[in-house]
N, C-alpha and C positions, 0 to 999 in steps of 0.2 A: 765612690762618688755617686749620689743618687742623681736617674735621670731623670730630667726633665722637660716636660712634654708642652710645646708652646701651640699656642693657639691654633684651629683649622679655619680655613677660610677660603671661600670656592669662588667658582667665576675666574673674574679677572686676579684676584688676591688669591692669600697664600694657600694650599691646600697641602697638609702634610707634616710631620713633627720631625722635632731635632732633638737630638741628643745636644749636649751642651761642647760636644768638643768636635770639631770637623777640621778634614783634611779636605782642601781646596784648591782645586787647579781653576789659575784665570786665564782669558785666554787674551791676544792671541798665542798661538803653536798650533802645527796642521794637525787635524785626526787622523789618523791612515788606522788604530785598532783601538782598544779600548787601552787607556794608562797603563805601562806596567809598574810605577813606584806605588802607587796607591792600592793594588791588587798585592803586594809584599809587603805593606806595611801594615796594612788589615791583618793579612793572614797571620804575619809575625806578632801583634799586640794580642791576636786570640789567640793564640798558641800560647803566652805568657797569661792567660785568664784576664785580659783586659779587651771585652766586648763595646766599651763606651764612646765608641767613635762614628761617625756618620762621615760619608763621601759625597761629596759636589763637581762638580764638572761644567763648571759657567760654560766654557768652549760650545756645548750643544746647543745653547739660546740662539747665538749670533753667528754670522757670517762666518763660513773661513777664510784665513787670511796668517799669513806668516810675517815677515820683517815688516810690518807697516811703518815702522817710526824710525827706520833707519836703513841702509844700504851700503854694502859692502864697497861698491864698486859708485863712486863720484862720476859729475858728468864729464871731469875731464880726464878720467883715471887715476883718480887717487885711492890709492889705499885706505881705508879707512880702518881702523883697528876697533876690534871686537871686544872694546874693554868694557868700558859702559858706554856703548856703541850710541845710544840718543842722549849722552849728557846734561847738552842745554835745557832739554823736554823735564828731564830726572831734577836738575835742580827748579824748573819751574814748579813743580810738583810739590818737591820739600818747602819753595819758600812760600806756594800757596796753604798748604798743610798749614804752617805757623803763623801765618798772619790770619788764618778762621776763614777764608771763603772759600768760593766755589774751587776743585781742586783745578777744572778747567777752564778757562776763557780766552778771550778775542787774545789775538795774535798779535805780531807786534813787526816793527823791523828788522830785528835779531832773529825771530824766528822764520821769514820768509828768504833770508839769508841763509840759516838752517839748511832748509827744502830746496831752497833753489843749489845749493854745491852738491845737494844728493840726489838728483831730478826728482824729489817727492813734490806731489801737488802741495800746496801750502793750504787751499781751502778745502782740500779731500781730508789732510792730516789735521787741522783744526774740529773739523766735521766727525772725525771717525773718534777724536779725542774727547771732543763735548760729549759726544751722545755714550762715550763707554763709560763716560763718569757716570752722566743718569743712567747706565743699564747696571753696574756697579751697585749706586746708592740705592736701587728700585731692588735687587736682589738683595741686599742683605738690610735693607730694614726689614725685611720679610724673616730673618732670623734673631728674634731678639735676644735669646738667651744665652749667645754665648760666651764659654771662658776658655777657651785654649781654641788656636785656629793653626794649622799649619798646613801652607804654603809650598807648592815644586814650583821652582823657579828655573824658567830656560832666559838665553837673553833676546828672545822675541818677547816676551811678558816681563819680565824685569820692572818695567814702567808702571803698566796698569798693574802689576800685582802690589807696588806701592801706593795707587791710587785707592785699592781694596784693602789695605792695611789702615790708609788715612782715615777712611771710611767707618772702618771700624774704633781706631784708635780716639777718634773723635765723641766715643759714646762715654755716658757719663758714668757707666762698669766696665771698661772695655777688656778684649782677650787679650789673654796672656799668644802672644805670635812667636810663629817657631815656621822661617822658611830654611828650605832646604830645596836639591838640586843639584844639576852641573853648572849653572854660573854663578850663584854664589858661592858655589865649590871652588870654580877654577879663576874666577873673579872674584880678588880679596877688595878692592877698592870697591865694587859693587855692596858686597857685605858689610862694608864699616860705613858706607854711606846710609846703608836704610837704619844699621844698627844706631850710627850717632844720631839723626833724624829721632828716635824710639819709635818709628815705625813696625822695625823689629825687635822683640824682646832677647831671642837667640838668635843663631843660624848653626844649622847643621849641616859638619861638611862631609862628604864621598859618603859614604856607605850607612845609611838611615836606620835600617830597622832597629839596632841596640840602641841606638841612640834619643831618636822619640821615645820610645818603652822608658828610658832612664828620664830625658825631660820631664814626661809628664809623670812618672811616677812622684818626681822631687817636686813637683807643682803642686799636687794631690796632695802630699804632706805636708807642703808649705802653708802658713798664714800667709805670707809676701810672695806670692809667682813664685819665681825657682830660687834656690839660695845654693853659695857653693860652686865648684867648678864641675862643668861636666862634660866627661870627656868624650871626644868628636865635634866638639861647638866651639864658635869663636861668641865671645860677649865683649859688651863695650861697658868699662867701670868710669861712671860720669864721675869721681870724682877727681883720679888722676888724669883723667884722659887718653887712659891707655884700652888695646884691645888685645886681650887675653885669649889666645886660642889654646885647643888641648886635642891630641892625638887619642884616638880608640885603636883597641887592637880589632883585626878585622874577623868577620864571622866566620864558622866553617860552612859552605855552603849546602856541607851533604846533610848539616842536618836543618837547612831551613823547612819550613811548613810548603804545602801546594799554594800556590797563589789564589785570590780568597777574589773571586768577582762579583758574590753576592750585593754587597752594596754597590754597584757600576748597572747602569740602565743599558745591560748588553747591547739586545736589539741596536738602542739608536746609533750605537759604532758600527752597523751593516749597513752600509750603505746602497741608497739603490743601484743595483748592476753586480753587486758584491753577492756571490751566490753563498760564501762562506761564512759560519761561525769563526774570526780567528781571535784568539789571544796570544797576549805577548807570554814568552815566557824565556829559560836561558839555562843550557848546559854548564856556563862557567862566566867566571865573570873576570874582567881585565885584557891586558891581550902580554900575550910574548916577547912582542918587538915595542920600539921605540922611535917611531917615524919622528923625522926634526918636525912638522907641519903641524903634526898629533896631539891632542889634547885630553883624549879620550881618557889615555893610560891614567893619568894622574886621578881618575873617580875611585878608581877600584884598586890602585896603587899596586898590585902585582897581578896574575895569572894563577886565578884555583878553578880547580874542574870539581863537577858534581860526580857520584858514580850511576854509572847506567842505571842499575837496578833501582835506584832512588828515582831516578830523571822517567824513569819509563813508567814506575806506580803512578809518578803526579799527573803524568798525560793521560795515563787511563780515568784516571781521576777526575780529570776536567772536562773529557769526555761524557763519563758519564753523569757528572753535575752540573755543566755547565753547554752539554749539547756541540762541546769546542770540535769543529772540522779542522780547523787550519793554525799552525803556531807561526808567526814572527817573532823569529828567534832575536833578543836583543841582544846578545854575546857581543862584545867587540872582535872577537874571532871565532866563528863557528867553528872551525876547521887546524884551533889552535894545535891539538893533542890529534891526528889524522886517525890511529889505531881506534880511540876512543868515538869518533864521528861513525865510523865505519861501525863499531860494536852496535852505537843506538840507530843507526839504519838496520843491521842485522835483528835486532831488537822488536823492533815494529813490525819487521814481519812477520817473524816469530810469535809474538801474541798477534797479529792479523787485526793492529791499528790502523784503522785506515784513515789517514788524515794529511793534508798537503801542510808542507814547511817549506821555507826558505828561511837566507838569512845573512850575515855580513863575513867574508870568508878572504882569505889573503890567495894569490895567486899559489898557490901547490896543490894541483889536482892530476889525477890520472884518469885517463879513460874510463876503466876499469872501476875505481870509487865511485867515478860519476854515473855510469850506470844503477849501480850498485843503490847509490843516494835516488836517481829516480825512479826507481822500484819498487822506493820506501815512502816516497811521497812528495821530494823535492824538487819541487816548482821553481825554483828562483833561488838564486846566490846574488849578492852584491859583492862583487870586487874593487878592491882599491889598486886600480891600474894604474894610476896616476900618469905614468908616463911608455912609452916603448923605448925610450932611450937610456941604455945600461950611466953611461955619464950623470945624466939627473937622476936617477935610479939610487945612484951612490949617495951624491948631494940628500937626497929625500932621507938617506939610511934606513932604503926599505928590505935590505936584505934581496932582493928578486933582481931578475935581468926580465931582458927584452925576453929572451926564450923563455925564460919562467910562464909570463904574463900569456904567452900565444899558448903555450901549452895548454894552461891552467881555460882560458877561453875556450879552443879550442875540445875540449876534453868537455867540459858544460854544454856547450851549445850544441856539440853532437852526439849528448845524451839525450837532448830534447828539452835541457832545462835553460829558463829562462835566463839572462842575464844582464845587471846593471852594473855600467862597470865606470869606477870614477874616477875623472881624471882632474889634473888642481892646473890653469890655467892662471899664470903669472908666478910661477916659485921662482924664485932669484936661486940664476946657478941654471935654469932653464934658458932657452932663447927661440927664436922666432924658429930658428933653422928645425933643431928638436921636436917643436910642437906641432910644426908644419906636418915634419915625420910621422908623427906619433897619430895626425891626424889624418892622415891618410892612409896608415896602418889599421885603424881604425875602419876607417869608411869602407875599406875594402872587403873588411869581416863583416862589416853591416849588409852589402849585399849579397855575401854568402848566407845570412842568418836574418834577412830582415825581419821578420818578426818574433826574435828570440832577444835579438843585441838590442839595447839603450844604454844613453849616456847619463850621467848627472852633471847639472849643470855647479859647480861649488870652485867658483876663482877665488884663490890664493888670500888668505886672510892671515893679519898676528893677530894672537892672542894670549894670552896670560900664561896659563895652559901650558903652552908647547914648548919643547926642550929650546927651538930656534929665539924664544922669546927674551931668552936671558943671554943670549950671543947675536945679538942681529948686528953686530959690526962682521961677526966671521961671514956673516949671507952680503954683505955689501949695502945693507939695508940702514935707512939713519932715521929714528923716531921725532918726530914732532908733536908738543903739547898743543892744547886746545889753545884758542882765543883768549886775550884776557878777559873779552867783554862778555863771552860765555864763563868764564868762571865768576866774572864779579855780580853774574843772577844770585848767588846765594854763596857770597864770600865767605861767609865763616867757616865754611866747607874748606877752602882751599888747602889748607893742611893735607887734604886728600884730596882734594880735584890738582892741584899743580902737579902732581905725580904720574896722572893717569895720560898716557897717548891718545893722539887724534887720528894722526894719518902715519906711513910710513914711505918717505922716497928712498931711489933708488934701482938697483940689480934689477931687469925683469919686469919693473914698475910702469906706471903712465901708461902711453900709448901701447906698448909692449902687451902689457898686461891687457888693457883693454881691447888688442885687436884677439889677443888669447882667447879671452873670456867670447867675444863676438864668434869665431871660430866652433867653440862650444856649443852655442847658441845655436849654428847653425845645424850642426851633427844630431843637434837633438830636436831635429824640424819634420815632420811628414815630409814626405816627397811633391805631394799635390799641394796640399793646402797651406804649408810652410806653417803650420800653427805647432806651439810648442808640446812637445813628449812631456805630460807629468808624469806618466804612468806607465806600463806597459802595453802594447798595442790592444788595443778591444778580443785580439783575436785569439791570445794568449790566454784559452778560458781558467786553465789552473795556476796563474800567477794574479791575478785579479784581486787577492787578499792583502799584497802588499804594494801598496802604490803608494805615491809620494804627491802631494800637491802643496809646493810650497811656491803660490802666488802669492805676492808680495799686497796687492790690492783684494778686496771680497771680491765675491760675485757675484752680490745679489746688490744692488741697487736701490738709495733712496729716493731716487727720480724717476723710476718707471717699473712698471711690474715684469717679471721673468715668466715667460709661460712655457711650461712644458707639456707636451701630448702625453696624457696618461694613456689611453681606449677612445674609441670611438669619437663621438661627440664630448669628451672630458678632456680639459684641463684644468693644471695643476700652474696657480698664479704665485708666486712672491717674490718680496721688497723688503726691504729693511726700513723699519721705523725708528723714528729719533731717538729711540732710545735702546739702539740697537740691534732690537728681537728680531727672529726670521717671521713677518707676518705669510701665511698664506692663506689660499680664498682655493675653493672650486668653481670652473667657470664652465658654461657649455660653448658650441661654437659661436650661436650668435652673442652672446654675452661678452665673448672673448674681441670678437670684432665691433660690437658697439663700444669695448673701452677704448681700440684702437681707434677707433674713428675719434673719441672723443677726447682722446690724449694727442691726436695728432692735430685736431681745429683749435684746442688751448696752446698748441703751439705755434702755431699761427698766428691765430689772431690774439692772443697773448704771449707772446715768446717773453717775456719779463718773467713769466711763471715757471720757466725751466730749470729756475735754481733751486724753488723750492720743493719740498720732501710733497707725497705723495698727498700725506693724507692733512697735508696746509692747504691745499687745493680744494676748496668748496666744491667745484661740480663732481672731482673725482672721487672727495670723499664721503660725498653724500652717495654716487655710485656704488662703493665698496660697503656702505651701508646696507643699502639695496639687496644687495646679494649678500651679506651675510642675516639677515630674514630669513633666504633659501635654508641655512644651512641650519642643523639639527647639533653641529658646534662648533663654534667659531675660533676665529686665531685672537690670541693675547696683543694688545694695539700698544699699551703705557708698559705696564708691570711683566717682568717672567713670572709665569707660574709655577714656584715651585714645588713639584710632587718629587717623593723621595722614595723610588722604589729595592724592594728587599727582593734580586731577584729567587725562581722559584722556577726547578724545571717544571712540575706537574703541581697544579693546584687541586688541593682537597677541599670538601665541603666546608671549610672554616676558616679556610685563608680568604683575605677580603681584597678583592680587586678594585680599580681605580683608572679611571681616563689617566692615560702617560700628558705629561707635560705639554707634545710637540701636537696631538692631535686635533684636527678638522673633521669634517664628516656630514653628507648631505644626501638626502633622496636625491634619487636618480630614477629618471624614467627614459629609456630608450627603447626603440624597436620592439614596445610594447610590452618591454620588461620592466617592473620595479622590483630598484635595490638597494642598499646603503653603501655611498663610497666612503670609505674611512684612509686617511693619509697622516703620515706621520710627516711632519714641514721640516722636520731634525733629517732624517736618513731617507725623506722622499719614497718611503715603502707606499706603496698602493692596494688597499685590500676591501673588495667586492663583496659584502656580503647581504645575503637576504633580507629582505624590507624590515622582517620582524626586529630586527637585532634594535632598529634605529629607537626604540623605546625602550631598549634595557640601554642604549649610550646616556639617552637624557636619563634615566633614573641613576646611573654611576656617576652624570655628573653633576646629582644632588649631593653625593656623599661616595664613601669609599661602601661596599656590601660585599658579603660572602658570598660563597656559590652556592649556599643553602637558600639565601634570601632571594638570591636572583631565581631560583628555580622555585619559591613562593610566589613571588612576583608574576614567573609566566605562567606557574597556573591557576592564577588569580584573570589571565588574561586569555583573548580566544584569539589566538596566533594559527596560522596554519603549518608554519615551521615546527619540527619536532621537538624535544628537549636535548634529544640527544646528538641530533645536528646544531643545536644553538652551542653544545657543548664544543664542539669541533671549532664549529668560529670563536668562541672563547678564546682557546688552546692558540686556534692559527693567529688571532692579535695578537696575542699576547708576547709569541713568539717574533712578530714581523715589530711589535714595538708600538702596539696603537692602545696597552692595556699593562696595566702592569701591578704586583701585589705589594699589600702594605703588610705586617703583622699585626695580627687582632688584639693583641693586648697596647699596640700604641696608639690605632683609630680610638678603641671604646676607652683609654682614656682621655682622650682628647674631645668627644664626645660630653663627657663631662663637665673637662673644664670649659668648653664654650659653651655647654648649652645648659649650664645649672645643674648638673645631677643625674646620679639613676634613673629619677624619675622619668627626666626628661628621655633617655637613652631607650628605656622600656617601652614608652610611649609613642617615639619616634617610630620607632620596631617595627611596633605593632600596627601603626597606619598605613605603611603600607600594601601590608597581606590584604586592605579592606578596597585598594583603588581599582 
């Protein structure tokens, strides 16, 4: 399929070209590394000679933020079941789809009903929903050309990834859509709702890579999208009204390709404080056991190991192409095959790999391995503790006892390696007495290890998934369907919405469960400041690559700006704008306190004005105007800007660089020095460099230029900075994420098609060797 190259367009609009097929994550879901399905499904389609795919990652634009549209745990303790966990929101969505308007609007009585039984604000979740549809429609009118889009679906994005399906679906050539994922995997009522909708045209379930390769291969061949059954997908045939699913056989993992993170804008998954390059990557896929709770098993449907010597070429490999320090291992049991764990620790240091891992691991450790593993670079294990009591132990069918768990602890945390250990707060078959235990068993190793031990916070959920899900009379558990008046938003569904659970009473449930979960809550609190553990302690400096932040609300804020101390007299301002983007601004001190001054007298003497967004506010946004004048480039207000980078460890004189997407950037004058602060608003990187650089930022972002042109440029100019220290700041953005490369054959034709021709392109060239 020939590709094709859509328009370029700078500033505030588009800057960048598509290939005509992309693989897209919308968000929300937390970042904690860069994707691993998209990093395996790249590598696996170029392994088969299919290079025609481009990667997107909406998630970087906007705040993060996890469950926003829905909550496990009700105000009064209700269980809520993780099927299609925000229904009501899901059919408002489909019956906005079909009647042609906006996909979101004003709220209703039904829906603050909704929010109110899951404590969700009703005007927060109106607010977060309006503005994701314009950050949505604002991002993909910005890609017009395409015809095959496919979609990871978790069930925190379930929602909006249908919102970006409508989006597209709505075009007058629209793509052929293909989501896949663990919850339309493990959620069939999930998949037959987008599929009936034609939101989606397939869905792919567990195990992707053969699968896409075969979809779109049948696409490519097809006059009509895909024809045929293909097997790993469930389709919906509109004219029986049936949904035809089909089994693949699963891959051998030993011979999958290295994970491919060239299309992924590394950098911006390093977060500030993250000292580490990590990627995700995986020894084996599936797990051995078969927890009742568990849902995992069913993605990968059995337990295959890769072999060392394979596992060990990839990581040198990504090492050396991709600069990778630290792996996040995704296994569902690291530590599934013990002999084999032990071989690839032995392994690393044998070739004298130096890079920190952790990773998801079942309670069987010995002293002795644990050593052994932290020697090799193992920072961090997560264990599935769930409980200290051998009785729910059974009940869970974890195979482990209470002495298992203390061992397994025990044995990690006095090797020195970090650990998160989780436990499920509300399993029926559990009780107050047990968790009580379990929780004090607990706390007691926390102050032997305080800044090694953390908890996860994760109460007790059903889901589709799980072996308990198809016996929940043997747990004592009794399901209840939705509302009627939630189902009758978009009745024609019902065929599939009567089927689907709301909540679950019973065993362990209610108050039980919710004094559980609070319990939880608290174990996973500082000592001083009672604020909650996402992550591992600040002090834990080589477990810092895998952290966890799943806050249910953003944190950045439509109604007042976030300021962080970069240096000195510098801060670092942002907000989110209506239309979702992370805005930020550089401020000096007094700058910083004139907005406070004047965001605290509009609250005052207009307190009416605290509802609305920052830059609705005349004085404030005429401020923020103000100050970006100061700045040499400014934050995105309406539109994402999206650039689409190829990355590149080391750039040669013909790869062409390009402002990254997130960056800001302003002279700086302090303590008699001038400099250029460049910050990336994505991953909060902060990089200083020499006054000169601040006239090749504005010339990169007239256009994307080589290193050839940019080293015409400077000596066309009388800089005092050398060439070969501009060289060095190059190198350091690029790597911190404030710069990033395009390939030259897809700029200079896009070149063309905007600006008329060769001529035009030759022309361009050459003007500016003359400024």
């Amino acid at each position: 399929m020939p590709i094709r190259r859509a328009k370029m367009r700078f500033g505030e609009k588009t800057m960048g070209y598509n290939k005509p097929n992309l693989l897209c994550i919308v968000p929300p879901y937390p970042i904690t590394v860069p994707p691993a399905a998209p990093a395996a499904l790249l590598a696996y389609l170029k392994a088969k000679g299919c290079d025609e795919f481009d990667f997107l990652d909406l998630r970087l634009w906007v705040p993060q933020s996890y469950a926003t549209t829905f909550s496990p745990v009700g105000v009064f303790g209700e269980s809520f079941v993780i099927d299609v966990a925000d229904l009501p929101l899901v059919l408002r969505v489909l019956r906005a789809f079909e009647d042609g308007g906006r996909l979101w609007e004003g709220g209703d009585e039904l829906l603050e009903r909704y929010c109110i039984e899951r404590g969700i604000n009703p005007d927060y979740l109106q607010s977060y929903l309006a503005q994701m549809d314009k950050f949505l429609e604002g991002a993909f009118n910005q890609l017009e050309d395409l015809e095959f889009v496919g979609f990871t679906v978790w069930n925190s994005n379930y929602l909006t990834t249908l919102m970006a399906a409508a989006h597209l679906k709505r075009r007058r050539s629209a793509p052929f859509i293909v989501a896949g994922g663990p919850h339309v995997t493990e959620s069939s009522n999930s998949a037959k709702l987008a599929l009936r909708s034609g939101l989606f045209d397939l869905v792919a379930l567990g195990e992707g890579e053969e699968t896409l390769r075969s979809i779109y291969e049948n696409f490519r061949s097809s006059s009509k999208g895909v024809s045929g059954t293909i097997a790993g997908t469930m389709r919906y045939e509109g004219q029986s009204g049936e949904f035809v699913t089909s089994k693949r056989e699963l891959l051998k993992i030993t011979e999958l390709p290295t994970p491919s993170f060239e299309l992924l804008d590394l950098p911006a998954y390093q977060r500030k404080g993250q000292r580490l390059r990590v990627v995700p990557f995986q020894l084996s896929r599936g797990c051995t056991d078969k927890c009742s709770f568990c849902s995992e098993w069913g993605l990968w449907e059995r337990f295959r190991i890769d072999s060392i010597e394979h596992v060990l070429c990839q990581v040198e490999q990504m090492v050396t192409e991709f600069g990778v320090q630290g792996i996040a291992f995704t296994d569902s049991l690291l530590n599934g095959v013990m002999p084999r764990l032990r071989a690839f620790a032995e392994g690393l240091l044998e070739r004298q790999i130096k890079i920190k891992w952790g990773g998801f691991m079942r309670a069987n450790m010995d002293a002795e391995t644990a050593t052994l593993l932290r020697k090799a670079g193992c920072v961090l294990g997560f264990f599935g503790i769930e409980s200290f009591d051998d009785e729910t132990l059974m009940e869970m069918n974890k195979r482990r006892t209470m002495t298992d768990n203390l061992r397994a602890l025990e044995a990690f945390l006095g090797a020195g390696i970090a650990v998160r250990a989780g436990f499920i707060p509300g399993f029926p078959g559990d009780s107050r007495t047990r968790f009580l235990k379990t929780a004090t068993i607990f706390r007691n190793l926390q102050q032997r290890f305080p800044e090694l031990l953390s908890t996860s916070i994760e109460p007790f959920v059903v889901a589709p998934g799980q072996p308990i899900f198809n016996n929940l009379a043997r747990y004592g558990l009794t399901p209840l369907g939705w509302d009627e008046k939630y189902l009758n938003l978009a009745s024609e569904y019902r065929p599939i919405t009567e089927n689907i659970y709301c909540t679950v009473e019973g065993d362990n449930q209610g108050i039980e469960r919710l004094g559980q979960y609070q319990i939880a809550v608290t174990l996973s609190q500082t000592a001083l400041n009672k604020s909650k553990i996402q992550q591992h302690a600040s002090s834990i400096q080589n477990a810092d690559f895998m952290h966890y932040s799943y806050n249910p609300e953003e944190q950045e804020s439509t109604f007042n700006i976030d300021l962080d101390h970069l240096f000195g007299n510098c801060y670092l301002g942002t907000f989110k704008t209506d239309t979702s983007l992370i805005y930020g601004c550089l401020l000096s001190q007094e700058e910083k306190d004139c907005y406070q001054e004047l965001w605290a007298t509009e609250h005052t003497e207009r307190p009416w004005t605290s509802s609305k967004a920052l830059l609705d506010r005349s004085a404030i946004s005429y401020f923020l105007t103000q100050i970006e004048e100061s700045h040499i480039i400014t934050s995105a207000r309406d539109l994402p800007r999206i650039r689409r980078p190829k990355y590149k460890r080391t750039i040669g004189r013909s790869d062409l660089l390009s402002l990254s997407s997130f960056v800001i950037a302003r002279q700086w004058k302090e303590q008699g020095t001038s400099e250029v602060v460049v910050v990336n608003v994505c991953n909060r990187q902060c990089y200083r460099a020499p006054a000169d650089i601040g006239p090749i930022l504005t010339f990169l972002n007239e256009s994307p230029r080589s290193l050839a042109e940019l080293q015409d440029y400077y000596e066309c100019s009388q800089w005092h900075t050398c060439w070969s220290e501009i060289i060095d700041v190059i190198h350091g953005m690029k790597e911190a994420g404030m710069l990033i490369t395009i390939e030259e054959v897809e700029v200079g034709q896009l070149y063309t098609e905007t600006n008329g021709g060769d001529e035009y392109q030759a022309s361009e060239r050459k003007q500016f060797r003359c400024l």
